[in-house]
C-alpha positions in Angstrom: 9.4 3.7 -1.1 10.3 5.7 1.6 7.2 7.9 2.8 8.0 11.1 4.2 4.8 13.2 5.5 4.5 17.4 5.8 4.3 17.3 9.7 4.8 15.2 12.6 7.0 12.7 14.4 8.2 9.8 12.4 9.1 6.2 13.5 11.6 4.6 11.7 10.2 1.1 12.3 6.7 2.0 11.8 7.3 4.2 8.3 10.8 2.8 6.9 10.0 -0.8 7.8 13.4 -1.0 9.2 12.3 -4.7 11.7 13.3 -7.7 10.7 9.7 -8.7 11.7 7.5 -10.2 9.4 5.0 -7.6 7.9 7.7 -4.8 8.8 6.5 -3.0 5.6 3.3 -3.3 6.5 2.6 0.1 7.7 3.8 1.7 4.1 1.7 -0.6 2.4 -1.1 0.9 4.4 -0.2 4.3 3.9 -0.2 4.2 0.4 -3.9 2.5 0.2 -5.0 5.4 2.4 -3.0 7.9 0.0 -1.4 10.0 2.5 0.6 10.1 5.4 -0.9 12.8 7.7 -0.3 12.7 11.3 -3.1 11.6 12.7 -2.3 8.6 10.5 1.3 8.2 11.6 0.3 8.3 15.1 -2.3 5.6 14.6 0.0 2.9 13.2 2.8 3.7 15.9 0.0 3.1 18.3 -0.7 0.1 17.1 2.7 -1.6 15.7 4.9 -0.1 18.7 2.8 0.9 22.0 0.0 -1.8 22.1 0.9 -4.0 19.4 -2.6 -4.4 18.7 -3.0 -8.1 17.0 -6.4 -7.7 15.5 -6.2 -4.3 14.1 -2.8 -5.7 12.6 -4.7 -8.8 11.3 -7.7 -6.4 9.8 -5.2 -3.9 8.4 -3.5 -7.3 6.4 -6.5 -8.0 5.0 -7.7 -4.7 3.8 -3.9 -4.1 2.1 -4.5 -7.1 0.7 -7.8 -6.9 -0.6 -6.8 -3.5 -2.1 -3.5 -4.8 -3.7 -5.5 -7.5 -5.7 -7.9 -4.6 -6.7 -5.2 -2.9 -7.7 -3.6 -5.3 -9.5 -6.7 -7.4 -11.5 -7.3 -3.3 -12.3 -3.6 -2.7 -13.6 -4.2 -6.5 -16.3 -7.7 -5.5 -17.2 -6.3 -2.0 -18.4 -3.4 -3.5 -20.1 -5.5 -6.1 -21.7 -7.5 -3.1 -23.3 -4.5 -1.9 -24.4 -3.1 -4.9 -26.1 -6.7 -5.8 -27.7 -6.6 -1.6 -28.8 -2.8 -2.3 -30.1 -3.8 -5.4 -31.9 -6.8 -3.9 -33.6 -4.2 -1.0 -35.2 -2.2 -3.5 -36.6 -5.0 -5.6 -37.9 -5.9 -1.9 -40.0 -2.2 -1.7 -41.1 -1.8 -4.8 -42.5 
C-alpha cells in the first residue's frame, strides 16, 4: 500500500519502503496504526529513519506496530468466529 498524504514533502524510503533494510516498511505500518499521514507525522518518521536514525524510538515504534497488529488480527478471528457460529446456527434452522 502506497500512502500518499494531502500536503507535505515525501520520502521515498521513509513512505514507499523502497530500502532493502530490514523493517523498510516499517514506517507504513505505522502510519496506518496512527490512521493518517499528516505532515507533522511524515516529518517525524523521516526524522527518525533518515536524519538521526533514532534506535530506540525505532525499537518502541516495532513494538507498538506490533502490539497493534496482533490486536488487530485476534479482533479480525474473533469477529469471523461469530460469524461462522451465526452461519452455522442458520443452517441448523434449515435443516
Amino acid at each position: 500500500m502506497l500512502l500518499e498524504p494531502c500536503e507535505g514533502k515525501l520520502s521515498r524510503t521513509v513512505l514507499r519502503g523502497e530500502s532493502t533494510r530490514k523493517g523498510a516498511d516499517l514506517p507504513d505500518h505505522y502510519i496506518k496504526m496512527k490512521g493518517k499521514a499528516t505532515p507533522n507525522v511524515i516529518s517525524e518518521l523521516e526524522n527518525i529513519f533518515e536524519r538521526n536514525r533514532g534506535r530506540n524510538k525505532i525499537h518502541q515504534m516495532r513494538k507498538d506496530v506490533e502490539t497493534y497488529e496482533d490486536t488487530v488480527s485476534k479482533r479480525a478471528a474473533l469477529v469471523e468466529q461469530r460469524i461462522g457460529c451465526k452461519e452455522a446456527r442458520g443452517q441448523d434452522k434449515v435443516h
